[in-house]
LUMPAKOL-814497 format. One line per 8 residues: for each residue x negated, y negated, z of C-alpha. Coordinates in Angstrom, 3 decimals. Each point is the difference from the previous one (the first is absolute). Layout:
<nodes>
X/Y/Z | ... .
</nodes>
This chain:
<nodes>
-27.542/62.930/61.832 | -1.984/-3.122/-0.075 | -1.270/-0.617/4.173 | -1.412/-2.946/1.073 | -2.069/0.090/3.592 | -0.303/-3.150/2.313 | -1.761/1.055/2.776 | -3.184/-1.941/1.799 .
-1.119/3.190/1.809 | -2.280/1.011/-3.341 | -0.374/3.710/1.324 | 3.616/0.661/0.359 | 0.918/-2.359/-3.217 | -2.314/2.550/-2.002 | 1.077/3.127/2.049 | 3.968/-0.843/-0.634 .
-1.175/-0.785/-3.597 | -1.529/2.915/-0.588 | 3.140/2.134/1.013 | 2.086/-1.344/-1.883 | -2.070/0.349/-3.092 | -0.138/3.984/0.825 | 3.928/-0.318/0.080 | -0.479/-0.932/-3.919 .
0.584/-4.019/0.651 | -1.818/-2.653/-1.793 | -0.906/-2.169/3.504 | -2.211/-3.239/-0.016 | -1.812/-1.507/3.514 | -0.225/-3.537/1.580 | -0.806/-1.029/2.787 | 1.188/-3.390/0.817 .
3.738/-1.399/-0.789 | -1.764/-2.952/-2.572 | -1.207/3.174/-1.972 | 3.484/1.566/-0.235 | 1.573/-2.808/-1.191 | -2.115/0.068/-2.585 | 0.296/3.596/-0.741 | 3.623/-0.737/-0.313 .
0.222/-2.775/-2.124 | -1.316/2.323/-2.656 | 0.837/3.403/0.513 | 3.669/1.373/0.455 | -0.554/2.680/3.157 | 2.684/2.396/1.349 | -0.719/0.192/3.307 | -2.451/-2.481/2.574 .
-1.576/1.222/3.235 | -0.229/-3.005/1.813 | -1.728/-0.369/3.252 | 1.649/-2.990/1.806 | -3.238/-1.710/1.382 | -2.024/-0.736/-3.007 | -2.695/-2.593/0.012 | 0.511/-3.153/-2.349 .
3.516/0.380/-0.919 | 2.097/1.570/3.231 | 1.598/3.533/-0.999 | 3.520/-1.939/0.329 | -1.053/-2.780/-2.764 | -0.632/2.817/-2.465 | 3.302/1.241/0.575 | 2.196/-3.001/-0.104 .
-1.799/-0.731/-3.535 | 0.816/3.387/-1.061 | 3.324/0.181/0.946 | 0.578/-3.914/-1.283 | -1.414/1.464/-3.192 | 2.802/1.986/-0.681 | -2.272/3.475/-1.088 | 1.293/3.035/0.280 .
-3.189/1.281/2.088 | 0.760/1.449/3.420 | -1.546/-0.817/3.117 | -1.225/1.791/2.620 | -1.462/-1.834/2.615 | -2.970/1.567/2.179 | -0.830/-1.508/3.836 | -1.324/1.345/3.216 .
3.113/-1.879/2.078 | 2.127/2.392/0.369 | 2.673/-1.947/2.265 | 3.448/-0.408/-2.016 | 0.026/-3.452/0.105 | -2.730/0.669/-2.532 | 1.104/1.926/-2.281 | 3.122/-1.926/0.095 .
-1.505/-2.961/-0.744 | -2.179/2.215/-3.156 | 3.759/1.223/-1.327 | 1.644/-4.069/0.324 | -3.020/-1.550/-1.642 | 1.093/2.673/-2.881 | -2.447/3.023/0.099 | 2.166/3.504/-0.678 .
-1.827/2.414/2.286 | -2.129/-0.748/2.599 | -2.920/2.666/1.542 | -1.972/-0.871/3.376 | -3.563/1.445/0.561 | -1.297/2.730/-0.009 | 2.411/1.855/-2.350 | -0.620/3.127/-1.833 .
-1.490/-0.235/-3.316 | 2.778/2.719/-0.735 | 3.392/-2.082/0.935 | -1.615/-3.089/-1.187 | -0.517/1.767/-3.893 | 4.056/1.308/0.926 | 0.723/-3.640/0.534 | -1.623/-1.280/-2.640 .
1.859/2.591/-2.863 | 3.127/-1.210/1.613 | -0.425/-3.827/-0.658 | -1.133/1.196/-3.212 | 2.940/1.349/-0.721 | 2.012/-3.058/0.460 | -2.357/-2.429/-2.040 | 0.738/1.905/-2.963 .
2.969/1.669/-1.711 | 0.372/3.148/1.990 | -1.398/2.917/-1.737 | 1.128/3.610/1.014 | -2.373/2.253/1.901 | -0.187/2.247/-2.979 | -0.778/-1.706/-3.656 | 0.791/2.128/-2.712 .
-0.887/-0.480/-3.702 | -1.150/1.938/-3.469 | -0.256/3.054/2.503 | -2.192/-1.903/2.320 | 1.402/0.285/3.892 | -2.257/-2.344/1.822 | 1.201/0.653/4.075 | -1.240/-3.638/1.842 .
0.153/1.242/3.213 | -2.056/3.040/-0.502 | -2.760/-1.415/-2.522 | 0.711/3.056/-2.431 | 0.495/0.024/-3.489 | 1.484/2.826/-2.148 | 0.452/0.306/-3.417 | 2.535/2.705/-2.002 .
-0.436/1.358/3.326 | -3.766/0.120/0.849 | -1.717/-2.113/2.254 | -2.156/-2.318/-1.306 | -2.930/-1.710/2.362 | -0.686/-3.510/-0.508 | -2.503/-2.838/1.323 | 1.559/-2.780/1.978 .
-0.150/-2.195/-2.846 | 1.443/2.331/-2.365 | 3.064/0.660/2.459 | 0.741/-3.507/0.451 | -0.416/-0.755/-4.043 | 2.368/2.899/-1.093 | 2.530/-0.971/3.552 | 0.335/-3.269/-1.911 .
0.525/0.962/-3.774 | 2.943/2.504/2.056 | 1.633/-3.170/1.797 | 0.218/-2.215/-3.600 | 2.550/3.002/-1.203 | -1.347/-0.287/-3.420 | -0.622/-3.730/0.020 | -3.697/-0.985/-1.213 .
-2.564/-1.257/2.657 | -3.113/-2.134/-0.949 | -3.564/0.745/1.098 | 0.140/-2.975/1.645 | 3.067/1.056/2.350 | -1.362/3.540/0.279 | -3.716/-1.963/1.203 | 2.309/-2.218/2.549 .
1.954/2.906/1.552 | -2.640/2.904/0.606 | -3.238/-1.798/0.154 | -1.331/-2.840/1.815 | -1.250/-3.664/0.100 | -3.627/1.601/-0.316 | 1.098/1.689/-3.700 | -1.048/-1.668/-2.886 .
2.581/-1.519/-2.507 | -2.301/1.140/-2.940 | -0.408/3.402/1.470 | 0.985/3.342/-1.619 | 1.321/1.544/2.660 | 3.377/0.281/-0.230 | -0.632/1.271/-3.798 | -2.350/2.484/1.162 .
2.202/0.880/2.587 | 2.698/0.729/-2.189 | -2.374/1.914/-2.123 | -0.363/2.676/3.151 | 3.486/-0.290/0.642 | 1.038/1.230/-3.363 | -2.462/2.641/-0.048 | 0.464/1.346/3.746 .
4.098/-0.260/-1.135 | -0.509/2.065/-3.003 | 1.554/0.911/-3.479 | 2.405/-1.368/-1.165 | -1.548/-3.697/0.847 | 2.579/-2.028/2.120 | -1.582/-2.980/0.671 | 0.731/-2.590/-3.718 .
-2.604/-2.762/-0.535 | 2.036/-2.996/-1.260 | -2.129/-1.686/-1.929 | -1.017/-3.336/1.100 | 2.562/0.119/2.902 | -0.468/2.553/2.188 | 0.885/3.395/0.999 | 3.519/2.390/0.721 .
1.721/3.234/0.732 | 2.035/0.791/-2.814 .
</nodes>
């Protein structure tokens, strides 16, 4: 999934960002609510952490645009209150979880793959294609029946070739989805990616290069 993190506290902005990135999410960082409107004019995100008290733009701004918006990205809103009142007022103002500091890195990640769920078509636990069984909740991949160990990258590249069910996906959507703001639009990542993916995935080659377009499952 495609994470965006509004959070002022810097340490625990890059702490929260980089566990989500281990969970094999693509996850950007701001710090201030100007900077995620920004982010989110541009980018399409699954899922925003999103502390309440930002600096510049108020955590509660952010979310009224985003909501007014009419994206499909879930919210869940971050705040040391942790009266009722205020995470009542978090769930009216439209955000669709709300987590009060400190939390677990753990149940936050669990929190996050559930909003993630509901931003985008639901997917089953299991995907299973061309005699690839790629388990979501476990992180394994198996092939004809023998595991095959894959880099984050390559995991969330080959999870989203599995969700199109045949369909073709560009470069460019493959770049949005897995990767983040810092990847370069000219890179050849996701090509060499797909390289190691075929290779790692074996004989007979799954993975079709659609020329010009993109890339699919048969």
């Amino acid at each position: 999934m495609r994470v965006l993190v509004v959070e002022d506290e810097a340490l625990l902005a890059d702490a929260i960002a980089e566990w989500l990135r281990d969970d094999a999410h693509a996850v950007d960082v701001v710090y201030d609510g100007d900077a995620a409107l920004e982010r989110l004019a541009v980018h399409d995100y699954d899922v925003v952490l999103l502390d309440r008290d930002l600096p510049v733009v108020h955590g509660d701004d952010v979310c009224r645009s985003l909501v007014a918006s009419q994206a499909d990205t879930r919210v869940l809103m971050l705040t040391a209150a942790a009266e009722v009142g205020d995470r009542v007022a978090g769930l009216t103002l439209g955000a669709d979880d709300y987590l009060s500091k400190p939390f677990a890195f753990a149940e936050l990640a669990a929190r996050v793959h559930a909003l993630g769920r509901r931003a985008r078509p639901a997917a089953a636990p299991t995907l299973v294609r061309g005699g690839i069984r790629l388990d979501q909740a476990r992180r394994e991949v198996f092939r004809d029946g023998h595991y095959v160990p894959l880099s984050r990258k390559e995991f969330g590249v080959l999870a989203e070739l599995l969700r199109a069910e045949g369909a073709v996906v560009s470069a460019e959507t493959l770049l949005e989805k897995v990767w983040d703001e810092n990847a370069d639009p000219f890179t050849s990542a996701v090509r060499l990616t797909i390289l190691k993916l075929r290779r790692k995935l074996g004989d007979p080659p799954v993975i079709a290069t659609v020329a010009g377009v993109g890339y699919r499952l048969p």
